[in-house]
C-alpha positions as CSV (number, residue, x, y, z in Angstrom):
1,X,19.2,-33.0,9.2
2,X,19.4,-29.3,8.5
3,X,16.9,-27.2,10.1
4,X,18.6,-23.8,9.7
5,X,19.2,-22.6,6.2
6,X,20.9,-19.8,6.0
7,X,22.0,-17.5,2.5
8,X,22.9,-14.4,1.4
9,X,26.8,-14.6,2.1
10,X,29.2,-12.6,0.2
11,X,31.9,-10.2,-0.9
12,X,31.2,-6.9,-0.2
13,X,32.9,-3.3,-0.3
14,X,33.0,-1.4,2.8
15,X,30.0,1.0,3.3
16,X,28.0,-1.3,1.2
17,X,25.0,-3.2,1.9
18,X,24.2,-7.2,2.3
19,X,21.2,-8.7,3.7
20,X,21.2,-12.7,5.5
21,X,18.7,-14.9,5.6
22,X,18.1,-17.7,7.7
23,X,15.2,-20.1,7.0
24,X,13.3,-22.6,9.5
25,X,10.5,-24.7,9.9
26,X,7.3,-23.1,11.5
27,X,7.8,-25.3,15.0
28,X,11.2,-23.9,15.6
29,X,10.6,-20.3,14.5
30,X,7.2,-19.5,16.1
31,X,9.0,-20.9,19.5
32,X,12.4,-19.1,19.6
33,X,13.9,-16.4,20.0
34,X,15.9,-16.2,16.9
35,X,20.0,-14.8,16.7
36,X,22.8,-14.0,14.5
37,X,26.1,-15.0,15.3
38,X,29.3,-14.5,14.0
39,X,33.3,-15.6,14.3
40,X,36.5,-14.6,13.2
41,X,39.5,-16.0,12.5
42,X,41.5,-16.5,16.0
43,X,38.2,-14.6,17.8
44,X,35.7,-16.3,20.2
45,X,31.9,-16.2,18.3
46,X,29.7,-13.2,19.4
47,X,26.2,-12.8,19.2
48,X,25.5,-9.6,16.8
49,X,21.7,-9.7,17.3
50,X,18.5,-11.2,18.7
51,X,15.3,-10.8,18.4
52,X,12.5,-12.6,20.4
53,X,9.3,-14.4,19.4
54,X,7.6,-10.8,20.4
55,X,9.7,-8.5,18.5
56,X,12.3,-7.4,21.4
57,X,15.9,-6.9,19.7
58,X,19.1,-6.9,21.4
59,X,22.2,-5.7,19.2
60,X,26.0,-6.0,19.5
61,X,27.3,-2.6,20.6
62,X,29.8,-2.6,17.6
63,X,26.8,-2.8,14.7
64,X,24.0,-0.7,16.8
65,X,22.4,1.5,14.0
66,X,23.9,0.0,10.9
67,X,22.5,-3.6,11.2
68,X,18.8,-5.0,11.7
69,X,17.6,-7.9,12.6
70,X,13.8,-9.1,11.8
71,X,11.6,-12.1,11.3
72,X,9.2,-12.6,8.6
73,X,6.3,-14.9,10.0
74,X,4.9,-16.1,6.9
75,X,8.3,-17.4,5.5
76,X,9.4,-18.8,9.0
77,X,12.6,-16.6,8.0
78,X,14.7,-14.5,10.3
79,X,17.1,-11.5,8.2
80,X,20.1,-9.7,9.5
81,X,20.3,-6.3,7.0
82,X,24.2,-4.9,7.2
83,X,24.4,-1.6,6.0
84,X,27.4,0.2,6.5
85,X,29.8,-2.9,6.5
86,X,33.1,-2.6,7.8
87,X,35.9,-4.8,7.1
88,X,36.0,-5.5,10.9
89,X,32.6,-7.3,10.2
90,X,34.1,-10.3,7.9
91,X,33.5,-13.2,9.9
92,X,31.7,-16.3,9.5
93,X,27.9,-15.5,10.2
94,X,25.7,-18.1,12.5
95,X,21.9,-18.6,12.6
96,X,20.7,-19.5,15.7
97,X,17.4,-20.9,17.7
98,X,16.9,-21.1,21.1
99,X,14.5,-21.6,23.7
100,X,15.2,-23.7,26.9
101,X,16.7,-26.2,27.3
102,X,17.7,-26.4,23.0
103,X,19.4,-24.8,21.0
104,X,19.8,-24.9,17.4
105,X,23.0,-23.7,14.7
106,X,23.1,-23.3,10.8
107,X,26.2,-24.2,9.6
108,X,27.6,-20.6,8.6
109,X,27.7,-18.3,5.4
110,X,30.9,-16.7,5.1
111,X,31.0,-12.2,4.7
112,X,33.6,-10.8,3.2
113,X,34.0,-7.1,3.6
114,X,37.0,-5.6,1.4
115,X,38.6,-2.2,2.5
């Protein structure tokens, strides 16, 4: 069964803005850390952030100060705000949950960033 929803996905033009959404149930998001991940065609998938249960935030060096990761506790929801999209940032955009020894994936939302 699905257990990571994630929305948002899109075409965009480049300096534009899109925000992701990823949503969970309350067991898995009050004990993970929570990531975004994302792949290209003919690339190996990167992390792009993470944020921990506690609020600590860990970015990809290539979207530090244009994107933002968060977690909304109420909606068991984790977003990833792009602003300032590039079209180096289409890829194929991964939710993620993890806390030892599991490890959980959405099945992707596709961003398209047009130059």
């Amino acid at each position: 069964q699905v257990q990571l929803v994630e929305s948002g996905g899109g075409l965009v033009q480049a300096g534009g803005s899109l925000r992701l959404s990823c949503a969970t149930s309350r067991i898995i998001f009050s004990s993970n850390a929570m990531a975004w991940y994302r792949q290209a065609p003919g690339k190996q998938r990167e992390l792009v952030a993470r944020i921990t249960t506690g609020g600590t935030t860990n970015y990809h060096d290539s979207v530090k100060g244009r994107f933002t990761i968060s977690r909304d506790n109420a909606k068991n929801t984790v977003y990833l705000q792009m602003n300032s999209v590039k079209p180096e940032d289409t890829a194929v955009y991964y939710c993620n949950a993890n806390r030892f020894p599991r490890e959980y994936w959405g099945q992707g939302t596709q961003v398209t960033v047009s130059s």
